[in-house]
N, C-alpha and C positions, 0 to 999 in steps of 0.2 A: 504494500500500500504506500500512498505517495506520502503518509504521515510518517511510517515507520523510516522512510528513505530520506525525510527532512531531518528526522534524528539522528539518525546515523552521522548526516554530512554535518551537523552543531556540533556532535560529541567529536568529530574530526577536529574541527572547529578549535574546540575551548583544549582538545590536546596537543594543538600546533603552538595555542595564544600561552599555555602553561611552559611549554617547551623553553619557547623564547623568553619568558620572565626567569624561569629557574636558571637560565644562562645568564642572564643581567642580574642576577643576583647573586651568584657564586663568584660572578666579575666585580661584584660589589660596587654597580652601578644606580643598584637602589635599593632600598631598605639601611635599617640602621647600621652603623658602622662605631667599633670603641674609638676611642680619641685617639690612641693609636695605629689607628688602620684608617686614619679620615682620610680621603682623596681631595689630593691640592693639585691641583692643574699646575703642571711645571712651563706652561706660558699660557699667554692669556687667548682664552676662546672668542670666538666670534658669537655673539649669538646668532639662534637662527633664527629668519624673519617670518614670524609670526602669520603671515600671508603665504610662505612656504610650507609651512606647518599645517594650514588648515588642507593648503591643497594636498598634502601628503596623510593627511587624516583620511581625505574624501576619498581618493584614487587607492587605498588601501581597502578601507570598509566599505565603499559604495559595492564594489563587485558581489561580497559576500552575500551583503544585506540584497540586493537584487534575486541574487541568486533563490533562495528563499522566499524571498517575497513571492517572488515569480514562479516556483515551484507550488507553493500553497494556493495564490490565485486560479492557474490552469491544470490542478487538480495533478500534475505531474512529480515525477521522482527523481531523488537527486543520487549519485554515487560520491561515493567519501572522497574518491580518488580524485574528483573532479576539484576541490576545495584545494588542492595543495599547489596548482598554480597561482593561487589569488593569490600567493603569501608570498611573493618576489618581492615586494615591498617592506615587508613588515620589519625587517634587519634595518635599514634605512630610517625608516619611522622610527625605530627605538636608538636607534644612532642620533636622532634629531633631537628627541625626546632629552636624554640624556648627555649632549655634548658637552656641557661643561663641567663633565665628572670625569671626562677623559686624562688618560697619562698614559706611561710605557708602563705602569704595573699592570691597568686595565686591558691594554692592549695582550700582554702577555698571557693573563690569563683567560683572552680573550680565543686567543689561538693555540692554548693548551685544550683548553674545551674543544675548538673545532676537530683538531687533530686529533682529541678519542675519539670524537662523534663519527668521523670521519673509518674509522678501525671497526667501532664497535657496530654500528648499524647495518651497513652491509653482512658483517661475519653471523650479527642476528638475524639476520634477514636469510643467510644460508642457512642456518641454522634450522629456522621451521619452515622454509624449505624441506630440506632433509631429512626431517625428523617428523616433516606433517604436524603442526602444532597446533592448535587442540585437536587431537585426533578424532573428538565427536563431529566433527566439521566436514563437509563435503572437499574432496580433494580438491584445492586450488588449479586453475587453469595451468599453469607451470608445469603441475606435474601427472597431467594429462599422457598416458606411453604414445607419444608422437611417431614413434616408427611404426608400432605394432600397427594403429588408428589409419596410417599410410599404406603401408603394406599389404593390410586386408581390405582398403577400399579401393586400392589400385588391383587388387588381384576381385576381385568383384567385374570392376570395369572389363578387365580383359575379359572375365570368365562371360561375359555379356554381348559383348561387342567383337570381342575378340582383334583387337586394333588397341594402339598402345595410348592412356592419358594423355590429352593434348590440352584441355580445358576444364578447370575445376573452377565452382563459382557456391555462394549459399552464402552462409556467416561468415563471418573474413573469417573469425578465429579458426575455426576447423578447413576450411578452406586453406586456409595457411599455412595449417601444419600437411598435410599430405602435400600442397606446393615444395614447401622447405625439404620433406623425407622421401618424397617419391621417386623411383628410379625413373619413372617416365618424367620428370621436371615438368609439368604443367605448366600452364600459364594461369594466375586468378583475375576474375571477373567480377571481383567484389559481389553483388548479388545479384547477379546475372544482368545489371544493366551495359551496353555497350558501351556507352559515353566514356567511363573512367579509364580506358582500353582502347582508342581509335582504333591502334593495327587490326584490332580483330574485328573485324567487320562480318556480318550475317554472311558471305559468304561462306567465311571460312568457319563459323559455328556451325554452318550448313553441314560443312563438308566433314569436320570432325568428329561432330555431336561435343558433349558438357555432362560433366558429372555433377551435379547439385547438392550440397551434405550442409547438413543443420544439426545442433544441438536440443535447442531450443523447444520442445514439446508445442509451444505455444506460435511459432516462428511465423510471421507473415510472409509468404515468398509470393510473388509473379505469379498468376493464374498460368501463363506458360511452362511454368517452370513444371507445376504439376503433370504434364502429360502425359508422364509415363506411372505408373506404380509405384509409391516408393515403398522402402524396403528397410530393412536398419542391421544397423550390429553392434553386439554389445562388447563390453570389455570391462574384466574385472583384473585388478593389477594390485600392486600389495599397498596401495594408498587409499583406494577404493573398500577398504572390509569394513565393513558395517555402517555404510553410506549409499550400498547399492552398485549396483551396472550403470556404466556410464552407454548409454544409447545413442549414437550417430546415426540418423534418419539419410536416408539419397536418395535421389529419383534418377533416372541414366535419362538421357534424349542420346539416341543415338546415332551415329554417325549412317549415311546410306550402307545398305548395303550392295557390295561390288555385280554388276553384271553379269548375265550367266554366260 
């Protein structure tokens, strides 16, 4: 629902805005400080002009607050992931905020912080990867088995057509991955529209046929697309136990067959 998807993108939200203040303040660029750790600016700051500030307020939070807004008005959903461009600013804004508490100590432990950040997120980010983390959770797109998913939907097509992948189209994501793992190298078609593709032109859709593959249970495709029967195959792999069969849906349009 578009409520639960507004939450999600907030809790994203207030855990980017927590981020960035636990940094500013291990920098000890806000909050109290004893008399011996006060921050003296070792030359004197500029301020910042107050007119730079508001525009740097706006273009930070306007995106957010739209984004939302805009999601709750036309009844639509937002993804988390979508929120972590808006925050290009936000370093900046608190740089503005904060300039005249600046020195080389600030600075130092400004970039001792980046530098774990920098180590430790990624190696976490392998981590449950690797590990599937929470393992009650449906297996992440990443760890999708991309070969096997390629292999037996490229060995479909032949068993079908008996002529080698030339055109695979549907949701980019699975699309993509048989493109990437396929011995026949396909071409993708995004969702079967020509536009995004000039070279491939109806002739040559004509002449090759297209394979179609969707995830999505729910998936809207091209009434064209449907023409043929579609069909599916499952796959269970050691990240998938106790989340189910991961189902890739296709439909084949196939290429003529050759004259007798």
């Amino acid at each position: 629902m578009p409520g639960d998807g507004v939450h999600v993108f907030l809790v994203n939200v207030l855990i980017n805005l927590v981020g960035v203040a636990v940094m500013l303040v291990g920098a000890g660029l806000i909050g109290r400080h004893r008399s011996g750790l006060e921050i003296v600016a070792e030359s004197p700051q500029l301020p910042v002009d107050r007119r730079a500030l508001r525009y740097l307020v706006v273009i930070a939070a306007a995106p957010l607050v739209f984004a939302v807004v805009g999601a709750l008005l036309t009844n639509s959903n937002l993804r988390s992931a979508w929120g972590s461009p808006m925050f290009g600013l936000i370093g900046l804004l608190a740089v503005a905020l904060t300039s005249d508490r600046f020195n080389s100590t600030v600075l130092q432990r400004l970039a001792y912080q980046a530098a774990t950040l920098l180590v430790i997120l990624p190696v976490g980010y392998a981590l449950v990867i690797r590990f599937h983390v929470p393992p009650s959770r449906a297996p992440l797109r990443v760890n999708w088995p991309q070969s096997e998913i390629a292999d037996r939907l490229t060995t479909v097509w032949a068993r079908e057509t008996g002529k080698p992948l030339r055109l695979v189209a549907g949701e980019t994501w699975v699309a993509g991955l048989i493109a990437l793992a396929s011995k026949d190298k396909p071409l993708v078609m995004g969702h079967g529209d020509l536009a995004p593709l000039p070279a491939i032109d109806r002739s040559r859709l004509d002449a090759e046929g297209i394979l179609i593959v969707w995830a999505s249970p729910d998936a809207r495709l091209p009434l064209s697309i449907m023409a043929s029967s579609p069909g599916e195959e499952r796959f269970r792999w050691q990240y998938s136990s106790g989340s189910g069969d991961l189902v890739i849906r296709y439909a084949i349009i196939p290429p003529p067959l050759p004259p007798d």
